[in-house]
C-alpha positions in Angstrom: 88.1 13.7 27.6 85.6 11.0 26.3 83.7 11.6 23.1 80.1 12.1 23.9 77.9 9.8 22.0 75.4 12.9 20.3 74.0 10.2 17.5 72.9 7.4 20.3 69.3 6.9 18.7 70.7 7.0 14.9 72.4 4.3 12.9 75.0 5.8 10.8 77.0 4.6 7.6 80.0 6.3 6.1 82.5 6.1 3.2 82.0 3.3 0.7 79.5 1.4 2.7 76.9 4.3 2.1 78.1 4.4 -1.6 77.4 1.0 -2.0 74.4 0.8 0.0 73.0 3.7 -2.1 74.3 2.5 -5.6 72.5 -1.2 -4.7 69.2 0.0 -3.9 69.2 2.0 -7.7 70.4 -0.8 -8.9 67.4 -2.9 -7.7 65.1 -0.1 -8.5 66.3 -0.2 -12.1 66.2 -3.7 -12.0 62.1 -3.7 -11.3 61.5 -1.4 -14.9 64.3 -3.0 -16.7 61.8 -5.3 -18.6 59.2 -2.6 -19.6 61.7 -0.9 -22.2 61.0 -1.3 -25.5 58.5 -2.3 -28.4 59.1 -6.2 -26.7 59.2 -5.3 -22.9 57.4 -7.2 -20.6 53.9 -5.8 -18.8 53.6 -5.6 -15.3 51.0 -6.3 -13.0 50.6 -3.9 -9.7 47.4 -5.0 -7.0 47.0 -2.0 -4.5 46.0 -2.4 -1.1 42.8 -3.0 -1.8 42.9 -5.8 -4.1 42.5 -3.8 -7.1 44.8 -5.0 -10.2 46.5 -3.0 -13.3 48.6 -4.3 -16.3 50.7 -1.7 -17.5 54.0 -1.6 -19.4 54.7 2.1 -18.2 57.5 2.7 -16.8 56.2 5.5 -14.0 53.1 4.1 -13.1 55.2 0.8 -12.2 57.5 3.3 -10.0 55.1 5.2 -8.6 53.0 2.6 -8.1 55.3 0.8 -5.7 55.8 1.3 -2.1 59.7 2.3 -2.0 61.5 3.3 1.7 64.9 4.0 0.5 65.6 7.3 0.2 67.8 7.0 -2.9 65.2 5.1 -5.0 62.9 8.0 -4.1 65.4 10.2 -5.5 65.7 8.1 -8.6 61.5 7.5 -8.8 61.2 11.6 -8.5 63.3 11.9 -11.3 61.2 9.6 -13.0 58.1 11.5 -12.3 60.0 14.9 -13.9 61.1 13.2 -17.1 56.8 11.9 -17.1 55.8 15.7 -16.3 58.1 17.1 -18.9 58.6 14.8 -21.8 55.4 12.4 -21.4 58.2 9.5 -22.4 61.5 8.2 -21.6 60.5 7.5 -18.0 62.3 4.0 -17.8 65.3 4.8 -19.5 65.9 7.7 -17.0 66.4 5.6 -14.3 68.1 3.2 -16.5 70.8 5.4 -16.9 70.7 6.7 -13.7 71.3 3.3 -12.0 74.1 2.2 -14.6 75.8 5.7 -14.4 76.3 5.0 -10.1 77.0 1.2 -11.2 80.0 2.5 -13.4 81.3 5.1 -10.7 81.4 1.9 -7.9 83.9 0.6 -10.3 85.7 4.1 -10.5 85.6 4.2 -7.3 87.1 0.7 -6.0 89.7 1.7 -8.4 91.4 4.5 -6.1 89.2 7.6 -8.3 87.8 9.9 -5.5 83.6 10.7 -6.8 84.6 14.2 -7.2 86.6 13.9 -9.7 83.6 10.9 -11.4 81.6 13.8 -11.2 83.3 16.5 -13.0 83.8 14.0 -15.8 79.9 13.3 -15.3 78.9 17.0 -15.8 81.5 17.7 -18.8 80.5 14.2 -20.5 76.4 15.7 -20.4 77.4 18.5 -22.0 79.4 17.3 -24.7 76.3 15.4 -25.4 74.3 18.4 -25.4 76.6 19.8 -27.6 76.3 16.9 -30.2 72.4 17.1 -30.7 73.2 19.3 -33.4 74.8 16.8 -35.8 72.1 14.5 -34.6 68.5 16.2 -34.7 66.0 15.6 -37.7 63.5 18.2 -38.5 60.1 16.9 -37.9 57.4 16.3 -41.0 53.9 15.4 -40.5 54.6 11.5 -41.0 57.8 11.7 -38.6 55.7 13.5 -36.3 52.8 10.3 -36.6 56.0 7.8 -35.9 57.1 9.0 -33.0 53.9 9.4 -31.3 53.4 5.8 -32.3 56.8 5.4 -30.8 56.2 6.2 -27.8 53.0 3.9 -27.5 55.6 0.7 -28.9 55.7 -2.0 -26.1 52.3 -0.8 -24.4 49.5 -1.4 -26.8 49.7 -3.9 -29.7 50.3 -2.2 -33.1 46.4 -1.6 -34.5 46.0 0.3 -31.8 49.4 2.4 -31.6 48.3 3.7 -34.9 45.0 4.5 -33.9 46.2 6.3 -30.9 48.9 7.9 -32.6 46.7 9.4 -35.1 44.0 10.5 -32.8 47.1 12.4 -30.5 48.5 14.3 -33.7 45.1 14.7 -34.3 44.1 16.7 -30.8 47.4 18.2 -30.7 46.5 19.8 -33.7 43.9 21.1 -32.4 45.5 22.7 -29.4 48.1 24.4 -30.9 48.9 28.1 -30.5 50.6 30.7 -32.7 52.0 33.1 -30.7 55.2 35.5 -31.3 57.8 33.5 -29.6 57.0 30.1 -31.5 54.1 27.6 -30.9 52.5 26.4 -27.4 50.7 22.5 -27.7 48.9 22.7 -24.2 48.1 19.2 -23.8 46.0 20.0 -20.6 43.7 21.4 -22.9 42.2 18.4 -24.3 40.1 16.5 -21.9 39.9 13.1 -22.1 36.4 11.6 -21.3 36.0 7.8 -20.7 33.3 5.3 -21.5 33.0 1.5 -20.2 32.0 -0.2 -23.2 33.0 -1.6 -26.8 36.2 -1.6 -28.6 39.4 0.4 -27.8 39.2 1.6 -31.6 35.8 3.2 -30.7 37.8 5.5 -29.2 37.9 9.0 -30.7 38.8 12.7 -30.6 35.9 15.3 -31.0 37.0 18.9 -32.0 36.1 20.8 -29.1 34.9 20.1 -25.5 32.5 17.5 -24.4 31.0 17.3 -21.4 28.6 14.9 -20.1 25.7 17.3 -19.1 22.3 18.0 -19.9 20.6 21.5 -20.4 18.6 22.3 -17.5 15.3 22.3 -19.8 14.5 20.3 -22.5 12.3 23.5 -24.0 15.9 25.5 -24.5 17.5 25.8 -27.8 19.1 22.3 -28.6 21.6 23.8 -31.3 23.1 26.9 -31.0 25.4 29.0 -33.6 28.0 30.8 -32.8 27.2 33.2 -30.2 28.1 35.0 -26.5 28.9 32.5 -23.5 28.8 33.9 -19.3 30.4 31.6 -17.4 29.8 31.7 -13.7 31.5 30.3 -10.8 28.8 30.2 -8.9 24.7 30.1 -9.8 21.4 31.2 -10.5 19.3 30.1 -7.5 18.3 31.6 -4.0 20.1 32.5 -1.4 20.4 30.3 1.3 19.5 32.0 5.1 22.3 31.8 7.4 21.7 29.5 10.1 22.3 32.3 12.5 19.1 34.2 11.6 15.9 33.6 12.8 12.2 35.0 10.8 9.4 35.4 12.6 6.7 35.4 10.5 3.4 36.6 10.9 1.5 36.4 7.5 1.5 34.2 5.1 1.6 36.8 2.7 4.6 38.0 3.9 6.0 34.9 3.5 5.0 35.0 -0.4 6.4 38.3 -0.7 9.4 36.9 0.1 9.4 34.4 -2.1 8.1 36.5 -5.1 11.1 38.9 -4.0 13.5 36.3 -4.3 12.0 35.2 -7.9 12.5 39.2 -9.1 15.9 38.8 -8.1 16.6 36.2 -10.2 14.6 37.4 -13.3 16.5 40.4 -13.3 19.7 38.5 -13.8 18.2 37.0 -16.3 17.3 40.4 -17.7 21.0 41.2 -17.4 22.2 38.2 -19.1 19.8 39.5 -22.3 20.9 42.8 -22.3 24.6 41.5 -22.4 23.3 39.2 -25.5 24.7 35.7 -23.7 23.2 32.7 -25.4 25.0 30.4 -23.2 25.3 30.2 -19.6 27.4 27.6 -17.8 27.1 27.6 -13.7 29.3 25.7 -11.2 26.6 25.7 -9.0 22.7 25.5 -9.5 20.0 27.2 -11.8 16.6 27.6 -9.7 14.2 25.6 -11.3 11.1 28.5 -10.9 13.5 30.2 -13.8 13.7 27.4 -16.2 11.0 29.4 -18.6 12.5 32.9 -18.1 15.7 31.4 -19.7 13.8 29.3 -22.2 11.8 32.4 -23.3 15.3 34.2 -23.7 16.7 31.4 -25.8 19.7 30.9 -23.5 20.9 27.6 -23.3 22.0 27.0 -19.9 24.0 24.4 -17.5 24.2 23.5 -14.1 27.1 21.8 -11.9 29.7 22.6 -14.4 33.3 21.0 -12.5 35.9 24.2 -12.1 38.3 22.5 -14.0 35.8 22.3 -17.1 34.8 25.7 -16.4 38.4 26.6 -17.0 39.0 24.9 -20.4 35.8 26.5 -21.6 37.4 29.7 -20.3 40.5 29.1 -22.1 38.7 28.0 -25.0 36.2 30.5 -25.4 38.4 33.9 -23.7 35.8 34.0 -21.3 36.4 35.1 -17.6 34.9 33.6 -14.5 32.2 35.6 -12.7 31.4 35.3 -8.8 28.1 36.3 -10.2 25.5 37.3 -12.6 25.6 41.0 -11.4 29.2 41.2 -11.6 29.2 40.4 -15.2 30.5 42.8 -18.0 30.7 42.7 -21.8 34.6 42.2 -21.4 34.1 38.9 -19.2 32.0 37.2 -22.0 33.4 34.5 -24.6 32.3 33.6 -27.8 31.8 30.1 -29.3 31.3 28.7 -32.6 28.7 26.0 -31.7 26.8 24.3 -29.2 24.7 21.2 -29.5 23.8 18.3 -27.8 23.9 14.8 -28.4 23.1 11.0 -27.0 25.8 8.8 -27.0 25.2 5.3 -25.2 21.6 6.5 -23.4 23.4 9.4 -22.3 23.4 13.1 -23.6 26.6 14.9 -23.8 27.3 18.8 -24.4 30.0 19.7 -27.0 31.1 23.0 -27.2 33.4 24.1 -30.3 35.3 27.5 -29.8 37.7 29.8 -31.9 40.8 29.2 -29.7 40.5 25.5 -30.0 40.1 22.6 -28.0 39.7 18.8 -28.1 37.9 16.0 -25.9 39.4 12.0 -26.6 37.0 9.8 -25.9 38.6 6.7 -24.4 36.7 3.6 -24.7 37.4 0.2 -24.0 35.7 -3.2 -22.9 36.9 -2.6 -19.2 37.2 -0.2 -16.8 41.3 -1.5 -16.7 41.4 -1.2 -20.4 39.7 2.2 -20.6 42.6 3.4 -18.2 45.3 1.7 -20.2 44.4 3.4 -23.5 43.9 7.0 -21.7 47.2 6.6 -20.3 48.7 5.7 -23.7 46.8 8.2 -25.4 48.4 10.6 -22.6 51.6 9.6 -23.5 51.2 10.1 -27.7 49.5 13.4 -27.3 52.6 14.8 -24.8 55.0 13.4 -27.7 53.0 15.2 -30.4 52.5 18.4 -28.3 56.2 18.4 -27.8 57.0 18.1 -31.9 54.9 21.0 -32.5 56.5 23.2 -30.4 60.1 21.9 -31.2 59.9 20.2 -34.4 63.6 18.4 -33.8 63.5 14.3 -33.4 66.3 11.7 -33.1 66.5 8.3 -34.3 65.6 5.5 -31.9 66.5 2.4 -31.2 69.3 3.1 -28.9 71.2 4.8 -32.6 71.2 8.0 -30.5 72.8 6.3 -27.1 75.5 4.5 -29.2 76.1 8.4 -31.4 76.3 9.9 -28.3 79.1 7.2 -26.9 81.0 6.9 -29.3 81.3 10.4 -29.7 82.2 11.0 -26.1 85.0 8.0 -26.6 86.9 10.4 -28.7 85.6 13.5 -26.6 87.8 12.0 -23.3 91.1 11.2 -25.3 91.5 15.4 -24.6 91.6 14.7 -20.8 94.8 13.8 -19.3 93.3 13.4 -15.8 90.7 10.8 -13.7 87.7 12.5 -15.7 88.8 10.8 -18.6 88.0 7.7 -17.4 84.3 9.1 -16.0 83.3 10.6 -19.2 84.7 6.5 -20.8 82.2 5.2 -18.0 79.4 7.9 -19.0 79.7 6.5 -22.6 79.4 2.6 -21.4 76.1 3.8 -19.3 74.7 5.5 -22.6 75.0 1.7 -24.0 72.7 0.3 -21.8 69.5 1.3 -23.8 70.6 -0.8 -26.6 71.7 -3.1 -24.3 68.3 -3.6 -22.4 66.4 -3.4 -25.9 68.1 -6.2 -27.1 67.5 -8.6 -23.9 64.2 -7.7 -23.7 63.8 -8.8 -27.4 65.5 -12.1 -26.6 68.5 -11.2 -28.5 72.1 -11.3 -27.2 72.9 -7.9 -25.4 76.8 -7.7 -26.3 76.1 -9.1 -29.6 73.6 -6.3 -30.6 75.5 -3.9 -29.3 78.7 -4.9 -30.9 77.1 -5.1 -34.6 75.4 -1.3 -34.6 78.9 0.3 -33.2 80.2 -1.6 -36.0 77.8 -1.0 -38.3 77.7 2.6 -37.2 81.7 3.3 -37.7 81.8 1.3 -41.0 78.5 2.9 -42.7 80.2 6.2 -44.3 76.9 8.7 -44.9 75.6 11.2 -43.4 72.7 9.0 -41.7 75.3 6.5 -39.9 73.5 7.7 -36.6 70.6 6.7 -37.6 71.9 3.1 -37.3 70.4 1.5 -34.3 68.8 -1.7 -33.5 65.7 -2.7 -35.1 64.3 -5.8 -32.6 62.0 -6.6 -34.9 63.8 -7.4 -37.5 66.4 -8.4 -35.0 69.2 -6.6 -36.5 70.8 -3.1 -37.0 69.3 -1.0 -39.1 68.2 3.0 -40.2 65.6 3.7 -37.4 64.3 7.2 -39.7 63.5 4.9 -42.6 62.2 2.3 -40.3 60.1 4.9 -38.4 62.0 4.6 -35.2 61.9 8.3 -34.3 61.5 10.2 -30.7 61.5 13.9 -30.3 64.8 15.7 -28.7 63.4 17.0 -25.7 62.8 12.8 -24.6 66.3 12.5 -24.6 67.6 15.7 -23.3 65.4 15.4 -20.2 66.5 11.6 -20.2 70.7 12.8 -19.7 69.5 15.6 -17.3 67.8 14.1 -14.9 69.6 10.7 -15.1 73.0 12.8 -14.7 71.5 15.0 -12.2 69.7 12.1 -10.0 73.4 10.3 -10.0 75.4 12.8 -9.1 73.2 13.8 -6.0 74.0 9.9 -5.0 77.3 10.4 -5.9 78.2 13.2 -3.6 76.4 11.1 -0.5 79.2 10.1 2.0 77.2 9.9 5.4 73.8 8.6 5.1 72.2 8.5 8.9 69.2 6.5 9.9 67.1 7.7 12.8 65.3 4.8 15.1 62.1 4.8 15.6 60.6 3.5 18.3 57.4 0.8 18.2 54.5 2.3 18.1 51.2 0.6 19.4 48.2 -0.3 17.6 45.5 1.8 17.4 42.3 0.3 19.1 38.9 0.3 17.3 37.6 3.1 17.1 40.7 5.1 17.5 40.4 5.7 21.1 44.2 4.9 22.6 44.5 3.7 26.1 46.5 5.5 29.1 48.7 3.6 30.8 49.6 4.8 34.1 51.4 3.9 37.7 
């Protein structure tokens, strides 16, 4: 009996074809970020569909940027994306690792060792890493916690500016932080970042508390407040809109401004409700009616319209308020208290800033550009996830690549215990560890073997306690201590880095059948998108 051809309309590939088919696309994908890594990496320059440009040394936005088909380099750009959304950094050297992890199993592989047996000694290589932290970590002081916010921002903004930012992230992170039972939460959603064309990117600044750019609804209403009671409301204080549905026939006109009057009492009794409560400022996602502008004046509350939701919500977080539906519906319980409320004019434009007891912070991102106001809030973004992170687990690791060349040297000794194939994946985990040093020193024009050479050396030979804190200073293009130097990242960069890298390889790795379906042409759509029938 004939076999019956089921996959007709798919191109399939099978064995070591799809391995290598897989492993070269991650290794091109690595190969379009290798050049960002580092305090010397290169910047790249994306132009969208539209034309519009961006120079950025970030590792993700490159990635994410880019219009990728493979399914494998989505694989590898997702776990990109996870190390951004959990660790703020180490987004290059994820799938830096990743790529030269499947690199090293190819070789296993043409070698006779089946990717089973690679992957065991993948898995058991990670957590004898994870195992070694503990010999490794440095508990975090205010100054370590400045140098490695600054680096993370090394490569991506010239140094001026990496201390500024740096300072203002420890800064708002500072501001953020929460006490609680089980140890400290940095929220780093909590600070909103508000941007201004215009000036210098060291204008930029971090204001205790939330600014918003709004205007009270009434230049009569208090322009100061002290600390006092704050409704929020998603929703407002205007009339009701009639439903389209409903129809009044009207015979009067003083029934008509019965109505009206009717719909003003309404309102003022909210307004009496709001005073009764004692709210001395009321924030609305919708509108405020302007016929009860003096109502609220006379009752000194200082109000504002078309509040965004999402500000709503930090002000609720902020202030422990909780969101109305409406002015009825509030009670005593749903109110928040602030500590101040004022208003100011910066550039020609008044702004609202709001400081509460549960803290808060707005960064101010300013630059000469509307390109250079989005490279410093992405920078900034980056600094304040690092120092967010330190608060909440005060434990860093030298940089550098000193950790990456710890780490493989420790696993060389760690796989003379295995007498099977997994010893030689855990000896090819330990080469992939090397390529952070290795990609450091290219990108600073120095040899890569060389470097890497001279801190193993330098590493094995030192005799302290600190020898893994040896790791290649590019600056002063040789090895030295990256804690004295201020070469510092926190532990949860590079625990995310091994486990998603090892994770995003291993899914590769266990790939043997990788089936493409065809797709047939499809016609272009005519203007207007009206598609033509074809018939007999």
């Amino acid at each position: 009996m004939s076999e019956v051809p089921i996959l007709k309309e798919t191109t399939r590939t099978t064995g070591r074809e799809a391995l290598r088919n897989n492993i070269t696309a991650a290794m091109a994908l690595a190969g379009a970020v290798r050049t960002t890594l580092g305090p010397l990496g290169q910047d790249k320059l994306l132009i969208d569909d539209e034309g519009r440009t961006m120079v950025t040394n970030d590792g993700v936005t490159v990635l994410e940027s880019a219009k990728v088909e493979h399914p494998v380099a989505k694989m590898l750009i997702n776990a990109s994306t996870t190390q951004d959304r959990i660790a703020r950094d180490g987004t290059t050297s994820a799938v830096l690792l990743s790529a030269e992890l499947l690199q090293n199993a190819w070789e296993l592989v043409l070698q006779g060792v089946h990717p089973s047996a690679i992957a065991r000694g993948y898995r058991q290589a990670e957590e004898a890493c994870r195992g070694h932290f503990a010999e490794l970590i440095i508990e975090a002081n205010d100054d370590q916690m400045l140098a490695a916010a600054r680096t993370a921002l090394s490569g991506k903004i010239h140094g001026a500016m990496q201390i500024h930012l740096a300072e203002l992230a420890v800064k708002a992170a500072t501001a953020v932080v929460e006490e609680r039972p089980t140890g400290n939460v940095a929220d780093p959603t909590r600070v909103k970042i508000l941007t201004q064309t215009g000036g210098s990117m060291t204008d930029s600044s971090v204001v205790t508390g939330l600014v918003l750019a709004k205007k009270r609804v009434s230049d009569r209403m208090p322009k100061h407040l002290a600390s006092g009671k704050i409704a929020l409301v998603d929703g407002g204080l205007e009339r009701r809109e009639i439903m389209s549905n409903v129809k009044l026939n009207v015979s009067d006109t003083g029934v008509l401004e019965s109505f009206r009057q009717k719909e003003k009492a309404i309102l003022l009794e909210q307004i009496n409700h709001l005073v009764d409560l004692g709210v001395t400022l009321l924030a609305c996602k919708d509108g405020i009616d302007d016929d009860v502008h003096s109502a609220l004046c006379e009752a000194g509350i200082q109000a504002y319209r078309r509040v965004a939701r999402s500000d709503l919500d930090l002000l609720a977080r902020g202030t422990n308020a909780t969101l109305s539906h409406d002015i009825k519906g509030l009670r005593k319980t749903d109110l928040g208290v602030f500590i101040k409320s004022t208003n100011e004019r910066w550039n020609g434009v008044m702004h609202w800033i709001v400081e509460t007891e549960e803290g808060g912070a707005t960064f101010v991102a300013k630059g000469s550009t509307n390109e250079t106001v989005g490279e410093v809030e992405r920078c900034f973004g980056d600094a304040l996830g690092v120092a967010c992170q330190l608060l909440e687990e005060p434990h860093l690791l030298a940089g550098g690549g000193a950790t990456q060349v710890a780490l493989a040297r420790h696993l060389r000794r760690f796989a003379e215990g295995f007498a099977g194939r997994e010893q030689l994946a855990v000896e090819a985990f330990a080469d992939a560890l090397e390529i952070v040093p290795r990609t450091l020193a290219q990108n600073a024009g120095l040899d890569p073997l060389d470097s890497l050479l001279q801190t193993v050396a330098q590493q094995a030979t030192d005799g302290t306690s600190a020898a893994h804190h040896i790791g290649l200073n590019v600056e002063k293009k040789v090895p030295s201590n990256m804690v004295s130097d201020g070469v510092v990242e926190p532990l949860r960069i590079t625990r995310q880095v091994l486990a998603g890298a090892t994770e995003a390889a291993l899914s590769v790795l266990r790939i043997d059948d990788v089936l493409w379906a065809k797709q047939d042409p499809t016609a272009p759509d005519l203007p207007g998108g009206d598609e033509t029938e074809t018939g007999p």
